[in-house]
C-alpha positions as CSV (number, residue, x, y, z in Angstrom):
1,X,118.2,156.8,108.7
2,X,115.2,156.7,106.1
3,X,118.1,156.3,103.3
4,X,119.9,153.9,104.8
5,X,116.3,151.3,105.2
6,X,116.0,151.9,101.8
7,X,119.3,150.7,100.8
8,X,118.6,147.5,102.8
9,X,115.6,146.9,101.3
10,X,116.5,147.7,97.7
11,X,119.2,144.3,98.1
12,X,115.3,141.8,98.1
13,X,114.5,143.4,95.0
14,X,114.7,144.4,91.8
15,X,115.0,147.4,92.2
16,X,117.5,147.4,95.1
17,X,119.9,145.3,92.7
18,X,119.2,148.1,90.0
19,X,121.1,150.5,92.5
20,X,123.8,148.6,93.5
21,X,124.5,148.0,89.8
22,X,124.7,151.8,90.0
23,X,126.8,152.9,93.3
24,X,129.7,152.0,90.8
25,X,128.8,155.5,89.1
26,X,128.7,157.8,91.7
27,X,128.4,160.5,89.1
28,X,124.7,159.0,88.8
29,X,122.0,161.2,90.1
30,X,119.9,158.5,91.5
31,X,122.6,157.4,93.3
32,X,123.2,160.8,95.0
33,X,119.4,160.8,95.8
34,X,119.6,157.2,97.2
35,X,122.9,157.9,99.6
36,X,122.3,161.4,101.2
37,X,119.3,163.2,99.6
38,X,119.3,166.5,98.1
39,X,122.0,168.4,100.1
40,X,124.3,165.3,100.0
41,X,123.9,165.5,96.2
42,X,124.8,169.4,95.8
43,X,127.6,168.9,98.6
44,X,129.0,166.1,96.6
45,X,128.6,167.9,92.8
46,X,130.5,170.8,94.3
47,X,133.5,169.1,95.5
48,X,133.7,167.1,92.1
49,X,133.3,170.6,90.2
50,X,135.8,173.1,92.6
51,X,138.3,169.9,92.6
52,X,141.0,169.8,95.3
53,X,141.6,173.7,95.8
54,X,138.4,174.8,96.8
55,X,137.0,175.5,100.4
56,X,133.9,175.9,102.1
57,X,132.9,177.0,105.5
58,X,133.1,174.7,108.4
59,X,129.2,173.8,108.6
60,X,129.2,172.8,105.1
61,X,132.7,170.7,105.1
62,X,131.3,168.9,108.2
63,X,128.0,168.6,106.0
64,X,130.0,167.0,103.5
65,X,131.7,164.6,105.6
66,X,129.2,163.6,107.3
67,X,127.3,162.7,103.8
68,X,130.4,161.2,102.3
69,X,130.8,158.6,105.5
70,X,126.3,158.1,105.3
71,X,127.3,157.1,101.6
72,X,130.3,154.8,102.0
73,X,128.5,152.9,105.1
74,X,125.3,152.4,103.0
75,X,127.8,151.4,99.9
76,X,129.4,148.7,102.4
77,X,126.0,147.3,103.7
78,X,124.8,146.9,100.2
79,X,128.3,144.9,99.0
80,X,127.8,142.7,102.1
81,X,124.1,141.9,101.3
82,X,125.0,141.4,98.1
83,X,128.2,139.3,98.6
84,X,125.9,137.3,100.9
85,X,122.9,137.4,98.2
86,X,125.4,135.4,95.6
87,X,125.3,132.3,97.8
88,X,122.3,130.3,96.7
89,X,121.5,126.8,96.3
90,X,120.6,126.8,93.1
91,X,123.6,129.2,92.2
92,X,122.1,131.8,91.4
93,X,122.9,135.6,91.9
94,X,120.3,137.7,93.4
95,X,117.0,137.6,92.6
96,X,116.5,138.2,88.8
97,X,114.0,135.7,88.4
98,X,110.5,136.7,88.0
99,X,107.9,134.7,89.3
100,X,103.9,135.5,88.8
101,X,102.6,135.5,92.5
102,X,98.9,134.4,93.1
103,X,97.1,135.9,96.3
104,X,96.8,131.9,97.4
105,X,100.5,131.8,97.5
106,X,101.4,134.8,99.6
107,X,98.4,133.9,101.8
108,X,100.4,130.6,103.0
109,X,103.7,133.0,103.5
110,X,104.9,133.0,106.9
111,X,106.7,135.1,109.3
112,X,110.3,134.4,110.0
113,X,110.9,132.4,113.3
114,X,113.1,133.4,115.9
115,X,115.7,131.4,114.9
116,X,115.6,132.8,111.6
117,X,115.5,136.1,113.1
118,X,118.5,136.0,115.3
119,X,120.4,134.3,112.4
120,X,119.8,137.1,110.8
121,X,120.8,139.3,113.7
122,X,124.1,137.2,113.6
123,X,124.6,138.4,109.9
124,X,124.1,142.0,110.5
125,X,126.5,141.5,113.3
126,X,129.3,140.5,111.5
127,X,128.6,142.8,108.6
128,X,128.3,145.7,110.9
129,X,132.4,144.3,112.3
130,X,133.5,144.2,109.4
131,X,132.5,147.6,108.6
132,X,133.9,148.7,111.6
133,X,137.3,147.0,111.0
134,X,137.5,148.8,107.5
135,X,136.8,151.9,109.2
136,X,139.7,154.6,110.4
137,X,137.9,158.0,111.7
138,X,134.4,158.3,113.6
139,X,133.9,154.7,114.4
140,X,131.1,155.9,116.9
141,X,129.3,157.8,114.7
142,X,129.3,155.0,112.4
143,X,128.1,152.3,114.7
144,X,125.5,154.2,116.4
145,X,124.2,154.4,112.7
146,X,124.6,150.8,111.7
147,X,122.7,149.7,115.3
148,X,120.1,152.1,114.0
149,X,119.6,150.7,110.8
150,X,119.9,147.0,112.3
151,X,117.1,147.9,114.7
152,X,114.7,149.4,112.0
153,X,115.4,146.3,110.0
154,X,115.2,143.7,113.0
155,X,111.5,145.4,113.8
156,X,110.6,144.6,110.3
157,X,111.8,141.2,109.7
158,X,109.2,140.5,112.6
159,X,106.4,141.4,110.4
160,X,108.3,139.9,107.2
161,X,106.0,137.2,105.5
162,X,108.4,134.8,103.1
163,X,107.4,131.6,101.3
164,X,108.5,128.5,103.3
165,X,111.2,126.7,102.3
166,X,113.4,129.6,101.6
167,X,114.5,129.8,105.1
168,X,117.0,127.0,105.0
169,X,118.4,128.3,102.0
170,X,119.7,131.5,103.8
171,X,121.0,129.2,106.6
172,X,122.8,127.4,104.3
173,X,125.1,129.8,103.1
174,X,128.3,130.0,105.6
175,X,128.8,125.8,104.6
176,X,128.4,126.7,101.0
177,X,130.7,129.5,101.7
178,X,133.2,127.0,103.5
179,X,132.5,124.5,101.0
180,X,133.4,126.9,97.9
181,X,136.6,127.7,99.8
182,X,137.6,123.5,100.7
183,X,137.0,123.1,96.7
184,X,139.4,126.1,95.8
185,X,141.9,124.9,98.0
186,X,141.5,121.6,96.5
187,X,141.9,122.5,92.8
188,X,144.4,124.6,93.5
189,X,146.1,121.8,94.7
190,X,145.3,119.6,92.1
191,X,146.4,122.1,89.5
192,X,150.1,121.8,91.0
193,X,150.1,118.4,90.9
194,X,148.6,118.1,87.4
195,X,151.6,120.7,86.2
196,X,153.8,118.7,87.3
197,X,152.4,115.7,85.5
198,X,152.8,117.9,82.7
199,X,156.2,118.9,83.0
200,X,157.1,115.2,83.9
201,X,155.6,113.7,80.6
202,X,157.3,116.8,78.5
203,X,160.3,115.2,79.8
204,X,159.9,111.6,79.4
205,X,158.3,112.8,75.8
206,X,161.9,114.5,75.4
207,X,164.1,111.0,76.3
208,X,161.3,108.8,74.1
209,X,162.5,111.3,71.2
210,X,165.7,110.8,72.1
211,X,165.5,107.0,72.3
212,X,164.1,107.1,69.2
213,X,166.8,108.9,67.0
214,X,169.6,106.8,68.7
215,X,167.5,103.8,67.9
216,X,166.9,104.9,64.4
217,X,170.7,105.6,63.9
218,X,171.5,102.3,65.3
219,X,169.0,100.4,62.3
220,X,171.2,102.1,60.1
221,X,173.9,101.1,60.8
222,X,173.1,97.8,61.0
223,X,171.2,97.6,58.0
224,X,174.5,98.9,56.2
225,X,176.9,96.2,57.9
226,X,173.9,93.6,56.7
227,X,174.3,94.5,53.3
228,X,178.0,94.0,53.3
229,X,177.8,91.1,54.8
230,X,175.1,90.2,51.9
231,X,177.6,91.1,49.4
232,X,180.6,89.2,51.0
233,X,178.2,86.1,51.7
234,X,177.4,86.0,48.0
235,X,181.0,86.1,46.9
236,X,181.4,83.1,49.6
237,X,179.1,81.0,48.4
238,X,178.5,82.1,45.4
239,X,174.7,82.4,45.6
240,X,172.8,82.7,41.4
241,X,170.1,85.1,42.8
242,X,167.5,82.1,42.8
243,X,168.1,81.6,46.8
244,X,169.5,78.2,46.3
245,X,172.9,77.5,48.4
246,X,176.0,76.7,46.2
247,X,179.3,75.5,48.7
248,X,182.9,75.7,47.3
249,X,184.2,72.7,46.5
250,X,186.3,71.1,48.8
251,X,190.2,72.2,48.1
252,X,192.0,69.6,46.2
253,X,195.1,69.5,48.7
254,X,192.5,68.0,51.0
255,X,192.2,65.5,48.7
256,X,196.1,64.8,47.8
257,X,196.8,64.5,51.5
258,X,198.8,62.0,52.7
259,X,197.0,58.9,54.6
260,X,197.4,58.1,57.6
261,X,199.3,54.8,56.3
262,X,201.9,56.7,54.3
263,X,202.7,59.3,57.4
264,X,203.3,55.9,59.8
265,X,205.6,54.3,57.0
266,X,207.8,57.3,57.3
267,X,208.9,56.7,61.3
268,X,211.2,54.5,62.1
269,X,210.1,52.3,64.9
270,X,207.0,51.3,63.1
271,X,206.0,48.2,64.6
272,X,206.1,49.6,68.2
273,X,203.7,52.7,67.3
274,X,201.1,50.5,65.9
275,X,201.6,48.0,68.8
276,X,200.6,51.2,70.8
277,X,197.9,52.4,69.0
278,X,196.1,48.9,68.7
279,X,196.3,49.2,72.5
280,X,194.9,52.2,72.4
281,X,191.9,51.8,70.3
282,X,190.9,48.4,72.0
283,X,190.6,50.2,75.0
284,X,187.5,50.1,76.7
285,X,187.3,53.9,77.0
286,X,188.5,54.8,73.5
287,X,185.7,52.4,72.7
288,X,183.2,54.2,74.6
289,X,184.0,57.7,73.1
290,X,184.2,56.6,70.2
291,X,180.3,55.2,69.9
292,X,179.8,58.2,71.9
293,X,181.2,60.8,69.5
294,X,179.2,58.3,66.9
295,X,175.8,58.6,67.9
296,X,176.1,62.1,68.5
297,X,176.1,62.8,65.4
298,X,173.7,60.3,64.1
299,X,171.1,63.1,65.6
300,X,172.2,65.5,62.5
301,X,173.3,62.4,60.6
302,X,169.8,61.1,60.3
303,X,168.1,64.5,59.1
304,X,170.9,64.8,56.3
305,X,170.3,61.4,55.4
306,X,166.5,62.0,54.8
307,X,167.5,65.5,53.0
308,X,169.5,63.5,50.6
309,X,166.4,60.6,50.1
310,X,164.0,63.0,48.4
311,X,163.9,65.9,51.4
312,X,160.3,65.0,51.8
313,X,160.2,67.4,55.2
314,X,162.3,70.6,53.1
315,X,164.6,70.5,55.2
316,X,168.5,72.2,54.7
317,X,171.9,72.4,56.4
318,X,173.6,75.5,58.1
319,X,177.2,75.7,59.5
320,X,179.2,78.3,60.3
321,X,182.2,77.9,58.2
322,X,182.8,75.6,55.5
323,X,184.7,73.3,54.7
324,X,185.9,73.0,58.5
325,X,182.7,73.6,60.3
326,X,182.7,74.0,64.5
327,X,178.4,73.7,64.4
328,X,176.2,72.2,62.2
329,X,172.1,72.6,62.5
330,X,169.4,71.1,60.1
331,X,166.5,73.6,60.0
332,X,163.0,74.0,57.6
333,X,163.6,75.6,54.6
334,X,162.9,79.2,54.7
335,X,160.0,79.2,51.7
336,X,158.5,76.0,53.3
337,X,157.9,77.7,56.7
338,X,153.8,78.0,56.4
339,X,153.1,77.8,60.4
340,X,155.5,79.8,63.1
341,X,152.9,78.1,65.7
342,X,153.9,74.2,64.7
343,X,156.8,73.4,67.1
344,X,156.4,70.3,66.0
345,X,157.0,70.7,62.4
346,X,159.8,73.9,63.3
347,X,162.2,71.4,64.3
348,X,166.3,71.7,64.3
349,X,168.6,69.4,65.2
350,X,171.7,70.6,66.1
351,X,175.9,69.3,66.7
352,X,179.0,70.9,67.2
353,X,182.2,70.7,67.7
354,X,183.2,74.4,69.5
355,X,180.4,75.8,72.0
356,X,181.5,79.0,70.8
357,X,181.0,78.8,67.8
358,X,177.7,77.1,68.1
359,X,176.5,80.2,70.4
360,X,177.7,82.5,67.6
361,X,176.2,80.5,64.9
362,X,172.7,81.1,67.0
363,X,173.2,84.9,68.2
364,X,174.8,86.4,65.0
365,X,173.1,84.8,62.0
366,X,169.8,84.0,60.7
367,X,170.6,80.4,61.5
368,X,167.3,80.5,63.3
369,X,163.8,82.1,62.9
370,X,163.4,83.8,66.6
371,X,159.9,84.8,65.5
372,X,158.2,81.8,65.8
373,X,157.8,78.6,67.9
374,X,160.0,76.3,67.2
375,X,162.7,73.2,69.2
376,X,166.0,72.4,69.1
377,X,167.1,68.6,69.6
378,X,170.4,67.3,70.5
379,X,172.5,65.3,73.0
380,X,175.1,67.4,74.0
381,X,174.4,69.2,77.3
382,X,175.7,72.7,75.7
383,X,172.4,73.1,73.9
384,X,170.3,73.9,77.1
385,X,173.2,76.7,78.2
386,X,173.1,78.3,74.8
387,X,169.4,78.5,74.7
388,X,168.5,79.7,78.1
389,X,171.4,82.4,77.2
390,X,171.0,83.5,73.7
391,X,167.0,83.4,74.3
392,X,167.1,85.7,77.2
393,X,168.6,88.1,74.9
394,X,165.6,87.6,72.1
395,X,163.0,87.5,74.6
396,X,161.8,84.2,74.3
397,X,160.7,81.6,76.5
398,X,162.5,77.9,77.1
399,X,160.8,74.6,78.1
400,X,163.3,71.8,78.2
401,X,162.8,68.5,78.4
402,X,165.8,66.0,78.7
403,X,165.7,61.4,77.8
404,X,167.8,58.6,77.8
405,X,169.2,58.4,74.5
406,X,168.7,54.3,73.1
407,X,170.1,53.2,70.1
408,X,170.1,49.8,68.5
409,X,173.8,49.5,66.9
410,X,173.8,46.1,65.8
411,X,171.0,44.8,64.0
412,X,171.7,41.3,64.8
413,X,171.5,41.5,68.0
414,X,167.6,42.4,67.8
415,X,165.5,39.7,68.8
416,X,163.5,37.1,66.9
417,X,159.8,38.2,67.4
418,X,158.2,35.7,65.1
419,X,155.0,35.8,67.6
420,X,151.8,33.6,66.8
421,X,149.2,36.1,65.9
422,X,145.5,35.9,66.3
423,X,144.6,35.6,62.3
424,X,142.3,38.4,62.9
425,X,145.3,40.7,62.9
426,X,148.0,42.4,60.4
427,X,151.3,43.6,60.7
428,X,151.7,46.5,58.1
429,X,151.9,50.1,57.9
430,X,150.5,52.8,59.4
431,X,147.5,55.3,57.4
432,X,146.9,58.8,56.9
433,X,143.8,57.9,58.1
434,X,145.1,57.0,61.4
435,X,146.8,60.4,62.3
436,X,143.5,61.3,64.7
437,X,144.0,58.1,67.3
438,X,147.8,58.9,66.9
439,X,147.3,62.5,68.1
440,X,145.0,61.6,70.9
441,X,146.9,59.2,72.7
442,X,150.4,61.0,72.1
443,X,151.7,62.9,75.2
444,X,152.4,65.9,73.5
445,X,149.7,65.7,70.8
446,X,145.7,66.3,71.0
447,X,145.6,69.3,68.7
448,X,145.0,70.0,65.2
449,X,148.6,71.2,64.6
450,X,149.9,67.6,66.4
451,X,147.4,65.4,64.5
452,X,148.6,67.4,60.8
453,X,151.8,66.6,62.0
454,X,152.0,62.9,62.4
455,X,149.8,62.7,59.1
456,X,153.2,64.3,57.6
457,X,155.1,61.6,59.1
458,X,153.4,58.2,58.4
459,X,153.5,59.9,54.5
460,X,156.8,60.4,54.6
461,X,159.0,57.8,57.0
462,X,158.9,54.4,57.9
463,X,156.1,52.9,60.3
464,X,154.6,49.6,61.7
465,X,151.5,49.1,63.1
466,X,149.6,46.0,64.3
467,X,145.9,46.5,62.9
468,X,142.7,44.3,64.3
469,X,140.2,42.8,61.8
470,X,138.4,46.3,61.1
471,X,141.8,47.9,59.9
472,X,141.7,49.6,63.4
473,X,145.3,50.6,65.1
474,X,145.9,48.7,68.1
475,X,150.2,48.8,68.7
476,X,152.2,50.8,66.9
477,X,155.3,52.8,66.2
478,X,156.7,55.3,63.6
479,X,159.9,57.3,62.3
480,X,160.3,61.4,62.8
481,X,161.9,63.6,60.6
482,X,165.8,63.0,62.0
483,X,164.8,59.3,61.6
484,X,164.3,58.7,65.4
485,X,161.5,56.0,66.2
486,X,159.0,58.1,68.2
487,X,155.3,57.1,69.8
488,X,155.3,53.7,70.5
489,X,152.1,53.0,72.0
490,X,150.0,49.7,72.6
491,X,146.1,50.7,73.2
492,X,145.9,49.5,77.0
493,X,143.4,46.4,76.8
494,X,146.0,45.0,74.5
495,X,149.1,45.7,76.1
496,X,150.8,42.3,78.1
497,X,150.7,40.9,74.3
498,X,154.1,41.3,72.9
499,X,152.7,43.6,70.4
500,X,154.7,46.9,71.4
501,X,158.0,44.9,71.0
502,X,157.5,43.2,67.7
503,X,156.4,46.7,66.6
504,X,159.7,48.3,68.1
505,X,161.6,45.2,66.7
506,X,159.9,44.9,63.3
507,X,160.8,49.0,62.9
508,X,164.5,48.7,63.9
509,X,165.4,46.6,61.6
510,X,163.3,48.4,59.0
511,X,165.5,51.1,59.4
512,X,168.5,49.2,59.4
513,X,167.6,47.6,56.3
514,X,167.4,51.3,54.5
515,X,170.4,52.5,56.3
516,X,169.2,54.8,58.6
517,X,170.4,54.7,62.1
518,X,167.9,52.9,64.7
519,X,167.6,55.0,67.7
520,X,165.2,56.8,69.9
521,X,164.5,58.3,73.7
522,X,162.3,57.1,76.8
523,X,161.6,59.4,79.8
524,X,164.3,57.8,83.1
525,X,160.5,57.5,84.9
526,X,158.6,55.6,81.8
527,X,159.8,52.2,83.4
528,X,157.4,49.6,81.4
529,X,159.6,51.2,78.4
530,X,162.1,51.0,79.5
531,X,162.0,47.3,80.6
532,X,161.0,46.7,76.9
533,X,164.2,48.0,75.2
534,X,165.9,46.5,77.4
535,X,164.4,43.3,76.5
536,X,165.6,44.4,72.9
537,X,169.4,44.4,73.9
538,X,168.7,48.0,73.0
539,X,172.2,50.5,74.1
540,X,171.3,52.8,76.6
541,X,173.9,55.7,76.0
542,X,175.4,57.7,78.6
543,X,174.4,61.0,77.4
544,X,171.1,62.6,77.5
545,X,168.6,63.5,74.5
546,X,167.5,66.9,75.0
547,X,164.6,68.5,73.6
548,X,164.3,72.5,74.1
549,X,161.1,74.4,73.3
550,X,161.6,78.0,72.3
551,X,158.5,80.1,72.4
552,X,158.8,84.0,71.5
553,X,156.5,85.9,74.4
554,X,154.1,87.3,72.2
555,X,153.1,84.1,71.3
556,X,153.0,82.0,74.7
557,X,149.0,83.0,74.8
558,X,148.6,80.8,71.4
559,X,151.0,77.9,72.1
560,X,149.4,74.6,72.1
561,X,152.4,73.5,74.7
């Protein structure tokens, strides 16, 4: 009994963690000393020296048991203290920590409280169980020495003095016990889930690689079929290295053909065939699609007319087969595109005479920068398909915006404006200097890239203006790059004047003077316009202008639309 209080005491101190570092070693003599005294420690040196085959007498095997089971139970009662010792607050194990104690602290120490006492009790309790469950022979024996021991300690934890404050701390222990365990469980958990993470990314890691290589074989590939195309493209067209565009001549059996004239002389009933055909082509709907099939083309027309005037907006002309083209687009030169932001300036207009082959022309060429922003005009309803189609494929965004398509066929049947201006005003041309006003009161203007823009224009193409007394724009109009009269505006405390149309008038005929064809395109809603070409005997078409604004998504944060 005195052995075993001193193995529960030895657990509060120093020394008492000195021997539980040493029941590991049980050939230690200390630890003999400590478990069963003297006789314990020959009984025990004995058996270890005669080994398996030796025998005492019954008094000294019974000795020897009884020594062996003292041992293990004070063994077990240390572990538990200790096990229970582990569980601080602070985390700490035991009670290695020295601390210098002053006779003013241990004077405010106080005895443990009842509660503390029978929580204690509680511990001891389920200790002494779980001794009891590990143990297989002499149970009684081995309780009636454990209540023993629990007695002797209970009497002297009701003298114990301990600091305050340390009492909660042993409370505290089965929830940081529980709380240990709820956090093991929980990264346990968490470590399946994050393997599996891991074995998820290896394999998406695995199909990027994949991706990859197929990808890289596919450039390949395609960079080999490029350069034969290259190579057959040169032979074609018969390119000097110096990136200008030289197109076969056209074949001279296109040029020996027979007329028309010559094939008709050659059928018999000649008079009734051309009795036919005049009847034909006065008919009111070969009429109609003929001007129609006309002024479709005037679109491209009027950009290949400026190209061949000087080119002052470097522009060039694609098709996709010469001499018989099926599609035909005007585009900036390549070396001359300094903006991939400036829709306005990144303009193509486009005709053809096969959808398909317009489609192909856009999908399977370099007939088109896709990289930047950039519009397509036309008035032929297949451009808004093909766009919406082939863009979807080059992941680029469409904004399409459709007009009435006007045109003003006949110059003589513009009319006579001769208007009695105030003296104060002038009918001339428009300035460079005038670019700002233009690009704040155009709809799709107000920004740097609009204003540089119309700058280009009034340098470049025809323009009227009406200017006040200070040299200050107050009606005007001007020509776009496919020679299209675009921006006619009147400031609105002069409008009511007759100023916008003897600027719209003045302007047609300007054009028709140089040749180009006088058109241009009003909104179905922009009535006062409307009203005002009208009043012009301007032709009102029965197709639609369409404008189509391709924007690539990386850049639909830095459009100015």
């Amino acid at each position: 009994m005195r052995v075993g209080a001193r193995g529960m005491r030895s657990t509060n101190g120093s020394a008492g963690k000195e021997k539980i570092m040493k029941r590991h070693h049980p050939s230690s003599g200390k630890m003999g000393e400590t478990t069963g005294g003297g006789p314990a420690k020959k009984a025990f040196k004995s058996q270890n020296q005669q080994g398996p085959s030796s025998k005492k007498k019954g008094t000294d095997g019974e000795g020897r048991k009884q020594g062996q089971k003292r041992k293990q139970v004070t063994q077990t009662v240390k572990r538990k203290a200790k096990e229970h010792g582990d569980y601080s607050p602070a985390g700490e194990k035991g009670s290695s920590k020295k601390v210098k104690l002053t006779s003013t602290k241990i004077g405010s120490w106080q005895t443990l409280s009842e509660s503390s006492r029978q929580f204690l009790e509680t511990v001891m309790d389920s200790v002494i169980l779980s001794v009891l469950c590990q143990q297989r022979e002499r149970k009684d024996d081995v309780q009636k020495h454990l209540n023993l021991l629990k007695e002797k300690v209970l009497r002297f934890f009701k003298t114990l003095k301990v600091p305050p404050g340390k009492l909660g701390n042993l409370k505290n222990v089965p929830g940081l016990q529980m709380a240990e365990k709820q956090m093991l469980e929980t990264n346990e958990a968490s470590l399946v889930q994050l393997q599996e993470e891991i074995n998820e990314a290896e394999r998406s890691a695995e199909h990027i690689e994949e991706t990859i290589q197929q990808l890289q074989y596919k450039i390949q590939v395609l960079k080999n079929q490029l350069e034969e195309d290259e190579k057959k493209a040169r032979k074609v067209f018969q390119e000097n290295g110096s990136g200008a565009l030289h197109l076969p001549e056209l074949p001279k059996r296109s040029l020996q053909a027979p007329t028309l004239q010559e094939e008709i002389l050659k059928i018999k009933n000649q008079k009734g065939l051309l009795k036919d055909m005049n009847t034909i082509q006065q008919s009111a709907d070969m009429k109609n699609m003929l001007t129609l099939i006309e002024k479709i083309y005037e679109k491209v027309y009027g950009a290949v007319m400026n190209i061949n005037r000087g080119n002052p907006f470097r522009k060039e002309v694609v098709v996709d087969s010469w001499p018989d083209f099926k599609a035909v687009i005007t585009r900036p030169q390549r070396e001359n595109e300094m903006d991939d932001l400036d829709h306005y300036t990144n303009a193509h207009a486009v005709f053809y005479k096969e959808l398909q082959a317009y489609q192909e022309l856009l999908e399977n060429t370099n007939a088109i920068n896709w990289g930047q922003i950039f519009q397509i005009q036309g008035l032929q309803d297949g451009i808004c398909e093909i766009s919406r189609t082939v863009a979807l494929s080059k992941k680029v965004d469409v904004k399409i915006s459709c007009f009435q398509m006007v045109i003003h066929s006949d110059p003589d049947t513009l009319p006579d404006v001769r208007l009695q201006m105030d003296p104060k005003l002038t009918l001339t041309y428009l300035d460079i200097s005038h670019a700002s006003l233009l690009s704040k009161t155009w709809s799709r203007g107000g920004n740097p890239r609009s204003q540089k823009y119309l700058a280009n224009l009034i340098c470049c193409f025809p323009s009227v203006c009406v200017l006040d007394d200070n040299g200050y724009p107050l009606s005007w109009s001007l020509t776009d790059q496919f020679a299209t009269m675009i921006h006619g505006y009147t400031l609105p405390e002069y409008r009511r004047k007759g100023y916008s149309r003897l600027v719209a008038t003045t302007l047609a005929k300007k054009l028709h003077s140089c040749g180009f064809p006088a058109q241009g395109n009003v909104l179905e809603t922009n009535i006062p316009s409307i009203t005002l070409l009208k009043s012009m005997n301007a032709q009102f078409l029965p197709c639609s202008f369409f404008r189509v604004i391709h924007t690539p998504f990386q850049l639909l944060a830095k459009s100015d639309l």
